[in-house]
C-alpha positions in Angstrom: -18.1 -24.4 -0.8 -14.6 -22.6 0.8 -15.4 -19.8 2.5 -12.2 -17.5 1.4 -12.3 -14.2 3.6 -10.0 -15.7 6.3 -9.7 -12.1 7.9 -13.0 -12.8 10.2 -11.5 -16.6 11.0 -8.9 -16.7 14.5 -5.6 -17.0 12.8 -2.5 -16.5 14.3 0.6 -14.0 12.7 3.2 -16.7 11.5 6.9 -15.5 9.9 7.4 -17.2 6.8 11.0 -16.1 5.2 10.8 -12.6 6.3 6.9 -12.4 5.5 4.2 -11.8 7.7 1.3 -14.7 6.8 -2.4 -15.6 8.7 -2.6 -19.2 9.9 -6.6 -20.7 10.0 -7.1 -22.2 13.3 -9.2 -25.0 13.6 -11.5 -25.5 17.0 -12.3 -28.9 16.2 -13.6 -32.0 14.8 -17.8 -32.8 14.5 -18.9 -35.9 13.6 -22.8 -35.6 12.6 -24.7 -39.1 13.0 -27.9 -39.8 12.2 -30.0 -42.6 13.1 -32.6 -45.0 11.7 -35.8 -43.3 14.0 -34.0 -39.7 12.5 -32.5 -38.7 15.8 -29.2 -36.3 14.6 -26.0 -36.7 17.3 -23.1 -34.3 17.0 -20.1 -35.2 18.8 -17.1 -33.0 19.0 -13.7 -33.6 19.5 -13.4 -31.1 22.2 -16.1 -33.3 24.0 -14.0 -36.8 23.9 -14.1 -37.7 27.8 -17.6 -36.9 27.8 -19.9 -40.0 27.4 -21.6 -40.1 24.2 -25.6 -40.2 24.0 -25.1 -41.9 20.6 -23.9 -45.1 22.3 -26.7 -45.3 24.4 -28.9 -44.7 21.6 -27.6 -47.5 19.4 -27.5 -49.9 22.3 -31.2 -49.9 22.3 -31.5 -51.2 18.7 -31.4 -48.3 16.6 -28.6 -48.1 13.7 -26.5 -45.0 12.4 -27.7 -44.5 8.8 -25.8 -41.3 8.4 -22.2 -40.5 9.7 -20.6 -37.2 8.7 -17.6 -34.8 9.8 -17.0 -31.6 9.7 -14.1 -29.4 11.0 -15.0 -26.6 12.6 -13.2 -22.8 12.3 -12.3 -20.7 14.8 -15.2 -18.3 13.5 -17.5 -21.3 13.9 -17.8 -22.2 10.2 -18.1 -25.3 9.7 -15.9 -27.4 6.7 -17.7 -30.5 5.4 -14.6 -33.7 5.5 -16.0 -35.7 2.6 -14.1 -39.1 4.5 -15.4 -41.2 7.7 -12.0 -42.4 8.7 -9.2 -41.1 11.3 -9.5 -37.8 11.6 -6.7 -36.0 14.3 -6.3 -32.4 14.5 -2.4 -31.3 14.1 -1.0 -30.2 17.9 -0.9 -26.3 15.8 -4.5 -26.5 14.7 -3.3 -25.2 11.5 -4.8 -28.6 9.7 -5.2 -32.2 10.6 -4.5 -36.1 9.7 -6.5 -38.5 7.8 -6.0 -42.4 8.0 -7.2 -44.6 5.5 -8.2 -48.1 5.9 -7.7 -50.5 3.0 -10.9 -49.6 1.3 -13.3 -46.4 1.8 -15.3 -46.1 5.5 -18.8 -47.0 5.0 -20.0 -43.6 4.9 -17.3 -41.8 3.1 -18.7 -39.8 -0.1 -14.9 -39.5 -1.2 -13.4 -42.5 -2.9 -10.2 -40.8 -4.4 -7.4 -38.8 -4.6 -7.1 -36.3 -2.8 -9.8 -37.9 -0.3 -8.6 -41.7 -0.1 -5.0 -43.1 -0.3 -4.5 -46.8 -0.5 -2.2 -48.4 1.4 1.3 -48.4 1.9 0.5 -44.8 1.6 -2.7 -44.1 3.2 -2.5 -41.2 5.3 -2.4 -37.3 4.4 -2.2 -33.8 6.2 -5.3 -31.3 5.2 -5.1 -27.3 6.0 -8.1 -26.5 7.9 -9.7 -25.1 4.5 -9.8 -28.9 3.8 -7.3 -28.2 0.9 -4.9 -31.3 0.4 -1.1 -30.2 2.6 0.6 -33.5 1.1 0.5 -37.1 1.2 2.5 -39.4 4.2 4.8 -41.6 2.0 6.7 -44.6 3.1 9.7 -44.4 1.6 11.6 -47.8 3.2 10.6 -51.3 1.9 7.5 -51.0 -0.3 7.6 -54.7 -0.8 6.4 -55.3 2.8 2.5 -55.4 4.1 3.4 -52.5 6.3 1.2 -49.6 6.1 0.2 -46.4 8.5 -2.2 -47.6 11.3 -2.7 -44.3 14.0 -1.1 -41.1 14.5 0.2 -40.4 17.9 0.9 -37.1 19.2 0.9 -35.1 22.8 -2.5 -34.5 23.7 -3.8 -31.3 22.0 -5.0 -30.2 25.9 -1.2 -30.6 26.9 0.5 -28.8 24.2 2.4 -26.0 24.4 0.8 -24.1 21.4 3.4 -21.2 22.3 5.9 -23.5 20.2 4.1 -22.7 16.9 3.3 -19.0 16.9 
């Protein structure tokens, strides 16, 4: 379910053609895990030089048997991300990437458009709603094996987020 009164989420004022518009902010990525024994981890993106308990966990013989992410609002709602694949946050926070592999992660409930892309094509920009922005199209020779493999940007701590407002 979309939550659709953006007034309580942070948004920023943005000028579109002479017309004031709201931008939803995300604060970042969760990824929910749970394990065999029932233990629930919750890492966050805002977290990613922190060690992770989960590791830990699974190196003492227990197995994730749930994986799921989340992107969570500036109001702290949290947006379920039906995919278990490559998820970066956009350096505006506005929305984020998702990069396929060649076949659905293990525990992705989403199987198809507009939550899986096949390859040459395999990658797409989400608004923080989780609404579909568009699909990243190759557009030079199709005929080749190439296909998207990682999304590089400055790192989000780095950015100068002034650029976007």
């Amino acid at each position: 379910m979309r939550y659709t009164g953006i007034e309580r989420v942070p948004t920023t004022d943005v000028m579109v053609k002479g017309i004031e518009m709201k931008k939803t902010l995300i604060k970042e990525i969760l990824i929910k895990s749970t394990c065999d024994d029932g233990r629930l981890f919750i890492e966050s993106s805002a977290d990613q030089n922190k060690g992770s308990e989960l590791y830990t966990h699974l190196s003492k013989g227990h197995k994730v048997i749930s994986s799921k992410y989340f992107i969570k609002l500036g109001d702290d709602q949290e947006i379920f991300i039906p995919v278990s694949n490559i998820i970066e946050l956009l350096p505006d926070r506005t929305g984020f990437v998702v990069i396929y592999k060649e076949q659905p992660g293990k525990f992705s409930e989403a199987t198809s458009y507009p939550w899986f892309f096949r390859y040459p094509n395999n990658a797409a920009i989400y608004n923080a709603d989780g609404s579909l922005r568009f699909q990243i199209k190759l557009t030079d020779n199709l005929e080749s094996s190439l296909y998207i493999e990682s999304f590089a940007q400055e790192s989000i701590e780095q950015c100068d987020h002034k650029q976007y407002y």
